[in-house]
N, C-alpha and C positions, 0 to 999 in steps of 0.2 A: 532612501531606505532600500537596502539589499532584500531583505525578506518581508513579505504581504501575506498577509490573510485574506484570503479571496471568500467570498461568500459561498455558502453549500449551495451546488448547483438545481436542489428543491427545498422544499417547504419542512420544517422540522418534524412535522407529522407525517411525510411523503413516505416513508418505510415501516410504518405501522401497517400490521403487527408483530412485523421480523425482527424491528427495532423504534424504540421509545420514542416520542419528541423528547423526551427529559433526557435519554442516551447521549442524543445530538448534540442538546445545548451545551451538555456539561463537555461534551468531548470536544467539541468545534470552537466552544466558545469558554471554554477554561482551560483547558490543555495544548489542546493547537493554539489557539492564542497565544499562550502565555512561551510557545517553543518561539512565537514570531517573535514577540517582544524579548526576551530572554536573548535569543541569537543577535536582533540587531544590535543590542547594547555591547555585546561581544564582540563583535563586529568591529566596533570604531575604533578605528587608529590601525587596524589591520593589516596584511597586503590582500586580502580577501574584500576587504569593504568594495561594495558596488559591483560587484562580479556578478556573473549569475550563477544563478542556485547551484546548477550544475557542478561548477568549477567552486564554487565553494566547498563543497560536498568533497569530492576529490582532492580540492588542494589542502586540505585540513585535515583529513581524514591521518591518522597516524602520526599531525604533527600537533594540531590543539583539539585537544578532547571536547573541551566545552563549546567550543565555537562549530565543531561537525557534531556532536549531538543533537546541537539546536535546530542547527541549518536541516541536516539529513532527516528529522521529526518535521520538521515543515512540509519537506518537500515529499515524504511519505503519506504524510498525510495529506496535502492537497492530493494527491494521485489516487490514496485510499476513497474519497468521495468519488470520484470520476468514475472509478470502479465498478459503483452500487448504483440502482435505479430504481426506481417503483416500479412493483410489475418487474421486477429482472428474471436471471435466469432463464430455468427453458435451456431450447435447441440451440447448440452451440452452429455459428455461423460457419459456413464452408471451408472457408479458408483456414482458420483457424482449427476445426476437427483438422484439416490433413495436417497441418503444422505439430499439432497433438502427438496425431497417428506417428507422424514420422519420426518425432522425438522421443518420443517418453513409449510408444507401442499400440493406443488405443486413448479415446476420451475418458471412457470412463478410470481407465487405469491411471491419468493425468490428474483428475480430480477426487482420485480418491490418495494418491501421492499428494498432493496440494494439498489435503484435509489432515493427513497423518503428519505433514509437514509442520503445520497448524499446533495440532494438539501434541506433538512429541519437542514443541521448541520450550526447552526449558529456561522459566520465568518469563521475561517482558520479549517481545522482539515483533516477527513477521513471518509469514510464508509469501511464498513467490512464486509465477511463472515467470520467467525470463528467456531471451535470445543470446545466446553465447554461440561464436562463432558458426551462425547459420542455422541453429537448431535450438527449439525450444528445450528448459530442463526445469525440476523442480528442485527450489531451495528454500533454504530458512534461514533467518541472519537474528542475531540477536539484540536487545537494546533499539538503537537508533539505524543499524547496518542495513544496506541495499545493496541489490548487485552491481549499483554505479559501480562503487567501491574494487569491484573485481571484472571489472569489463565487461559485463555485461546489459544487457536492455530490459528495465521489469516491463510485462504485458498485461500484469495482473496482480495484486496485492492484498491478504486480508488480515488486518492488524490483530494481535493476539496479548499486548498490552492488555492489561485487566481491566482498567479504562472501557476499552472497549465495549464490553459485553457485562459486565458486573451487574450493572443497573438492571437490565434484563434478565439475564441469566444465571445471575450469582457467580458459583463454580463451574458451572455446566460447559465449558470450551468447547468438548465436541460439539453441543447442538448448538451454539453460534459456530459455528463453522461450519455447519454439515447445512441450517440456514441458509447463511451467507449464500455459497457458492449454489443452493438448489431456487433462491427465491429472490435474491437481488443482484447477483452480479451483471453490470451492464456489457454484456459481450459484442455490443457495436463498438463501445471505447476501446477495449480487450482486442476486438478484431482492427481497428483504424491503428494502436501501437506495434500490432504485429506485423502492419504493411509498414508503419515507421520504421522497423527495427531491422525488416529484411531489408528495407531498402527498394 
């Protein structure tokens, strides 16, 4: 099997009160799911079958719709978990502020760009920090889209799929996302991609 469902790296209630156990289940465990299963069945008979995620993502991308929506939802979402932590947020680690500073002008001007990115991506998609040639930027991709797709490295991702926040939030997008980024985001994982990404 090309794509796996890995198990959320805490407990369903570990992000209570920022986000649901019921959020969780339904999102980890009905929707990511069902992208895993969905893609491998797409999958077979391919030239993509058994590749990894990566190269799936890329090699499909503009040529089978169904089979990079799937794969590219997987792999979004495993990374979207990584992301978040009980207890997140807080002081952005060292490394990372200067990566900030240098690219985008300042932290807080990077995470309020991340949030707008957030709340202004119209219908289902993502916002992003990513590495493109050496420097951090902010973007938004729509649907299933990541900056795999466009050569770049995501650092950071917070899903804006209605999935996401509904259950919680209703409509309310800014405040899961203003959330997100003030009370879960795990910026040891956030900082450990940004050393992957420089190199």
């Amino acid at each position: 099997m090309s794509l796996v469902l890995d198990p959320l790296p805490y407990a369903y209630d570990a992000l209570q009160p920022y986000m649901s156990a019921e959020t969780l289940e339904f999102h980890h465990d009905k929707h990511h799911a069902a992208y895993v299963t969905n893609g491998n069945n797409l999958l077979k008979g391919t030239e993509w079958e058994g590749l990894p995620i990566e190269q799936i993502i890329t090699g499909s991308h503009g040529k089978n719709a169904p089979v990079f929506n799937n794969a590219a939802q997987v792999w979004n979402h495993a990374e979207f978990w990584k992301y978040l932590k009980p207890n997140g947020g807080g002081k952005v680690p060292g490394k990372v502020e200067k990566a900030l500073i240098e690219g985008i002008g300042s932290v807080e001007k990077a995470l309020e760009d991340l949030a707008q990115a957030g709340v202004t991506q119209f219908g289902s998609g993502w916002a992003w920090l990513a590495v493109k040639d050496g420097k951090v930027a902010v973007s938004k991709t729509p649907n299933a889209e990541n900056p795999l797709i466009h050569g770049a490295t995501p650092i950071l991702t917070i899903d804006v799929w209605e999935h996401a926040y509904y259950i919680d939030y209703r409509n309310r997008r800014p405040d899961f996302i203003k959330t997100v980024i003030g009370n879960l985001v795990n910026w040891e994982y956030v900082e450990a991609q940004l050393e992957k990404a420089l190199g």
